[in-house]
C-alpha positions in Angstrom: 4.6 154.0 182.1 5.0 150.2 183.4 1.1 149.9 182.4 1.5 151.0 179.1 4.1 148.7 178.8 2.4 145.9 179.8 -1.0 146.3 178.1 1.7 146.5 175.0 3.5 143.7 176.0 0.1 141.1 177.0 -1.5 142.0 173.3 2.0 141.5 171.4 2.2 138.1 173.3 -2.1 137.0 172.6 -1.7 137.4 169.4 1.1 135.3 168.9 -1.1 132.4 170.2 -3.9 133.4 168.3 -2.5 134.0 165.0 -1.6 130.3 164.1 -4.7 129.1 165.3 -6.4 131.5 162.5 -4.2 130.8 160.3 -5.6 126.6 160.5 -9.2 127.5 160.4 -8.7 129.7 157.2 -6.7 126.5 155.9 -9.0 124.3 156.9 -12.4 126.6 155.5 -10.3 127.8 152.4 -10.7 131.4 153.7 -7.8 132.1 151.7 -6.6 134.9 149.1 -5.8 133.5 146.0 -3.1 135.4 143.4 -4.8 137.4 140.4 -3.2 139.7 137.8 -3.0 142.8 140.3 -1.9 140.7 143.7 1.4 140.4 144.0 1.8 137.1 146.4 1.5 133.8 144.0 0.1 131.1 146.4 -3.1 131.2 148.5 -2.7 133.1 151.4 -5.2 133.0 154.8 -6.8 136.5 154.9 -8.6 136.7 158.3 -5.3 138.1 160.3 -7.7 140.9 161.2 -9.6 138.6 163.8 -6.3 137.9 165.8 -5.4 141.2 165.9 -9.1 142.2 167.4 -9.4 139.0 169.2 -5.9 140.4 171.1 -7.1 144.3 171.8 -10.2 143.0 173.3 -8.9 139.7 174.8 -5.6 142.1 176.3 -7.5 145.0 177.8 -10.3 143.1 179.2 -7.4 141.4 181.4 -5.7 145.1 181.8 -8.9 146.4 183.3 -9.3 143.7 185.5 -6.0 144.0 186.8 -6.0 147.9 187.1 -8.8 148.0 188.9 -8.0 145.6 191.6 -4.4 147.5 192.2 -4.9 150.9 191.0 -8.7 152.3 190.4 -7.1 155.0 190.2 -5.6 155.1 187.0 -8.5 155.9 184.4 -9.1 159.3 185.4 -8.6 161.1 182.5 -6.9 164.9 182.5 -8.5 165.9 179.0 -11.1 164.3 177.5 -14.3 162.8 179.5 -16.2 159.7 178.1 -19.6 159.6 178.3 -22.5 156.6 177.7 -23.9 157.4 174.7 -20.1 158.4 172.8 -19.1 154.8 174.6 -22.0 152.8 172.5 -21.5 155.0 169.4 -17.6 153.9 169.4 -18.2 150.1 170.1 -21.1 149.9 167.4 -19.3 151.7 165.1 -16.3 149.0 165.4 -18.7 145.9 166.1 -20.7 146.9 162.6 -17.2 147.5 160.7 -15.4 144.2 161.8 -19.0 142.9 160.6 -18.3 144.0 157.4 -15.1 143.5 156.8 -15.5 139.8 158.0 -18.3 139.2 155.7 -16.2 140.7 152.3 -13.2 138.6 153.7 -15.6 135.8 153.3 -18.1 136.4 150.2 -17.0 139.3 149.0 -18.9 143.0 149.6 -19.3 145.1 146.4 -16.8 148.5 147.1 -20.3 150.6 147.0 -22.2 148.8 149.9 -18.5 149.0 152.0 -18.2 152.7 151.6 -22.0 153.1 152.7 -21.6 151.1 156.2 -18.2 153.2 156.3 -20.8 156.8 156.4 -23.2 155.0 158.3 -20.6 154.4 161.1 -18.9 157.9 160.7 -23.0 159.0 161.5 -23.3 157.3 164.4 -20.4 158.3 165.6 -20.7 162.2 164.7 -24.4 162.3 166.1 -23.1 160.5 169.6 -20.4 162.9 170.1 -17.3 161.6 168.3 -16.6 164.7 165.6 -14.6 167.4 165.1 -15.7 170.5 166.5 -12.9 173.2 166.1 -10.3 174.2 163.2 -7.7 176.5 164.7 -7.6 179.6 166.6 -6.6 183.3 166.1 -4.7 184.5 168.9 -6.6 183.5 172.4 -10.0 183.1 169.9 -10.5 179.7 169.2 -12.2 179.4 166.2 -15.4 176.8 166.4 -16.7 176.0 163.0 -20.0 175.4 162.9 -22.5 171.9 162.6 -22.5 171.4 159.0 -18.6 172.1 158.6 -18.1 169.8 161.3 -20.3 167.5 160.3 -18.6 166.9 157.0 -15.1 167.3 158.2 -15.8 164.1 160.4 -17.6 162.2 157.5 -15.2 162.6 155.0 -11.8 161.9 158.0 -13.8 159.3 159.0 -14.1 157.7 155.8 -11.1 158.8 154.3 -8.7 157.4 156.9 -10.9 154.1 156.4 -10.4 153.6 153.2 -6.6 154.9 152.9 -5.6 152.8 155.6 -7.2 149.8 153.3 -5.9 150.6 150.4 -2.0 150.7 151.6 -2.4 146.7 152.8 -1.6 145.6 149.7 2.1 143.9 150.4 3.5 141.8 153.1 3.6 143.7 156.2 2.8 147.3 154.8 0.3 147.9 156.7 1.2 146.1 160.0 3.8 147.6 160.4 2.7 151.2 159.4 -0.4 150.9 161.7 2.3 149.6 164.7 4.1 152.7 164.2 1.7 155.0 163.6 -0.5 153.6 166.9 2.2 153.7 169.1 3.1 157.1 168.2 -0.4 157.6 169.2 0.1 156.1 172.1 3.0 158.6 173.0 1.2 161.3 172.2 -2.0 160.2 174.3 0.2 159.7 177.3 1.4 163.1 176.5 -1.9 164.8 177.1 -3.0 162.3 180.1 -5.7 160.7 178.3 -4.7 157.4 180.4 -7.8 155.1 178.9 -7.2 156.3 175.4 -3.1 155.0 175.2 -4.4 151.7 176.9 -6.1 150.5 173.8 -3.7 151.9 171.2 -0.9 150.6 172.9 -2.9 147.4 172.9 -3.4 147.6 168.9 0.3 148.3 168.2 1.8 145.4 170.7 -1.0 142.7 168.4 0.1 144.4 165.0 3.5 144.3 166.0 2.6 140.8 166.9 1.2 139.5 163.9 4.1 140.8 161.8 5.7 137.8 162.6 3.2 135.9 160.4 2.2 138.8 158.1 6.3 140.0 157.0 7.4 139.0 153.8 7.0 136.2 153.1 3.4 136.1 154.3 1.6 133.3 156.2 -1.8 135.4 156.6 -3.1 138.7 155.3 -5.3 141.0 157.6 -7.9 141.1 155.4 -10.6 143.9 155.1 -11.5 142.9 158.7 -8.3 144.1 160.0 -7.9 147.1 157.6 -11.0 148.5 158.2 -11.2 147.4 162.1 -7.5 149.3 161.9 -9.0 152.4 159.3 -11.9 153.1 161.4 -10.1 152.7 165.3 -7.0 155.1 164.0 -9.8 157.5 162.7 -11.7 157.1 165.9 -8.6 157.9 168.3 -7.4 160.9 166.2 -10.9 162.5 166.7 -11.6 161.9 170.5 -7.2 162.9 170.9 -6.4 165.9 168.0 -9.8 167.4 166.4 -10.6 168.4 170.1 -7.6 170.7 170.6 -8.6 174.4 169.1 -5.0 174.4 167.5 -3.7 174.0 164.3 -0.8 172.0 165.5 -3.6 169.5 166.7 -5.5 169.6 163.6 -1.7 169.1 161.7 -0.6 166.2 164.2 -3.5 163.5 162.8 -2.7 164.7 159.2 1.2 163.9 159.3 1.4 160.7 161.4 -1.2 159.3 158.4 0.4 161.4 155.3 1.6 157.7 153.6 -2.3 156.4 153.5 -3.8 160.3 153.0 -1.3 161.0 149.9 -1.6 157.3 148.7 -5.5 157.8 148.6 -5.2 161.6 147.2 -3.3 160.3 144.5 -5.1 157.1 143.8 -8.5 159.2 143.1 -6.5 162.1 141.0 -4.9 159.3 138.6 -8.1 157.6 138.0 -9.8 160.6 137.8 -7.5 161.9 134.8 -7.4 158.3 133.6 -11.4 158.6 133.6 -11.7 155.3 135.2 -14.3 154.5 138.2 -12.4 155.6 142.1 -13.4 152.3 143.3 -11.5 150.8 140.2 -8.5 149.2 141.4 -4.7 149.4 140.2 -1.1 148.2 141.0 0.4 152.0 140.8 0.0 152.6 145.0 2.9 153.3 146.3 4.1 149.9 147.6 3.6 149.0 143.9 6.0 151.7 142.8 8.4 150.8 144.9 8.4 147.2 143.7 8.6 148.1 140.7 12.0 150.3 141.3 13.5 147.0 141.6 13.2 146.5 145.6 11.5 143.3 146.8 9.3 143.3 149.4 10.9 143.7 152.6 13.2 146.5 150.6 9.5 148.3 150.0 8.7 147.6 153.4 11.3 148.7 155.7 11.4 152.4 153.7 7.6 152.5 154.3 8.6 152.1 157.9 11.3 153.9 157.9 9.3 156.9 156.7 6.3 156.6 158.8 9.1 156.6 161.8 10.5 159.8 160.7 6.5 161.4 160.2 5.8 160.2 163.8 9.0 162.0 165.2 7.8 165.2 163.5 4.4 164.7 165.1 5.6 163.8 168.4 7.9 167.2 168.2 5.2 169.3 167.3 2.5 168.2 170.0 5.7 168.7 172.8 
């Protein structure tokens, strides 16, 4: 447990350093988020969090490694789940392309469209390299394995899906830091339940640097995470619920991924049923998520917050419960 806790504790403490040193360059480029009519901040805002918080994961178990395998080599055998080559290149170009992306619309602006296409190119690449679900439930002792094409599109659209729900909740001051902190470490908790040792390494290392940057992202807000943390965060939760949950032939591990995320899933769910009865475009976006509806109850931001928070806490005690 002391490793998890440091790995946590040496990502919480890089991005501290990091953070104000983005938040200058933004200043500095004008890589900033300026107010419309459907933001709710009123002054330019620095929206290239997303770098510290990647700069901190990679920066922070780099050093972990280093240090783990001069004291203990041991410690990266893993009980559940074994790692090989091609999945490893399929995960880090799956990332590298998405943090590419989301860089490049924090900076010029990428139609919705060309986003959602490098989102299914990724969730390719990773089905066809081994990342994807491959069983549903099971009856009795029978597991039940569902077959290519089932699987194939079950991974594309969580994939996707958790990609863009997960971008579409950071849309107030700290929502989705501090969702994503929770809902990693409970993650991490869980991974340590199974003994997948290398897995909880870099999710504890995402929620110490989201826990982090809350300091500069809570209401009121000195930088944003931008798309490239969103979808950098979107694509690495979707990426450690399939390699930790979809590989269980239960229904409590198909359940676990679904509930620790239900605040993104049923934002998005609802998002695409309103516009669809409204007749307006998906991709067409609105201030009715629910952050937005809780604002407009009368709450002010860190009001909105803290419930989001406190919920998402309460989700990842059920989840943590039922994997026990």
């Amino acid at each position: 447990m002391l490793a998890y806790i440091i790995i946590f504790t040496l990502s919480f403490l890089v991005v501290l350093f990091v953070t104000p040193v983005v938040i200058r360059v933004c200043k500095q480029y004008n890589i900033v988020d300026n107010p419309d009519e459907r933001r709710i901040h009123k002054e330019p805002i620095p929206r290239l969090g997303g770098i510290s918080v990647i700069v901190s994961v990679i920066f922070s178990v780099l050093f972990f490694v280093m240090l783990i395998l001069f004291f203990e080599p041991e410690f990266f055998k893993v009980k559940y789940f074994k790692y090989d080559f091609l999945q490893i290149v399929g995960i880090v170009f799956s990332l590298f392309v998405i943090t590419l992306v989301g860089i490049m619309d924090d900076l010029f602006q990428i139609d919705a469209k060309k986003k959602l296409l490098f989102q299914i190119l990724c969730a390719n690449v990773l089905y066809f390299t081994g990342s994807k679900i491959t069983f549903l439930s099971n009856l009795g002792n029978y597991p039940v394995v569902i077959g290519d094409f089932l699987g194939y599109v079950l991974t594309i659209l969580w994939i996707v899906g958790l990609t863009n729900a997960i971008n579409l909740i950071d849309g107030m001051d700290g929502a989705l830091a501090g969702i994503a902190a929770i809902t990693s470490f409970t993650l991490g908790l869980l991974a340590v339940i199974q003994g997948q040792t290398v897995l909880a390494v870099f999710v504890f290392a995402l929620s110490g640097s989201l826990l982090g940057f809350l300091r500069y992202n809570f209401n009121p807000a000195k930088i944003f995470l931008g798309d490239t943390g969103s979808l950098f965060i979107g694509m690495f939760m979707s990426i450690v619920s399939l390699l930790g949950y979809f590989k269980k032939a239960t229904i409590i591990s198909l359940l676990v991924p679904v509930i620790i995320f239900a605040i993104p899933i049923f934002d998005t769910l609802w998002a695409i049923l309103r516009r669809i009865v409204k007749r307006q475009h998906i991709f067409q976006p609105d201030k009715e998520h629910i952050h937005h509806k809780l604002l407009q109850l009368g709450l002010n931001q860190k009001q909105a917050a803290f419930i989001l928070y406190f919920i998402t806490i309460f989700l990842s005690v059920v989840a943590v419960v039922l994997i026990k």
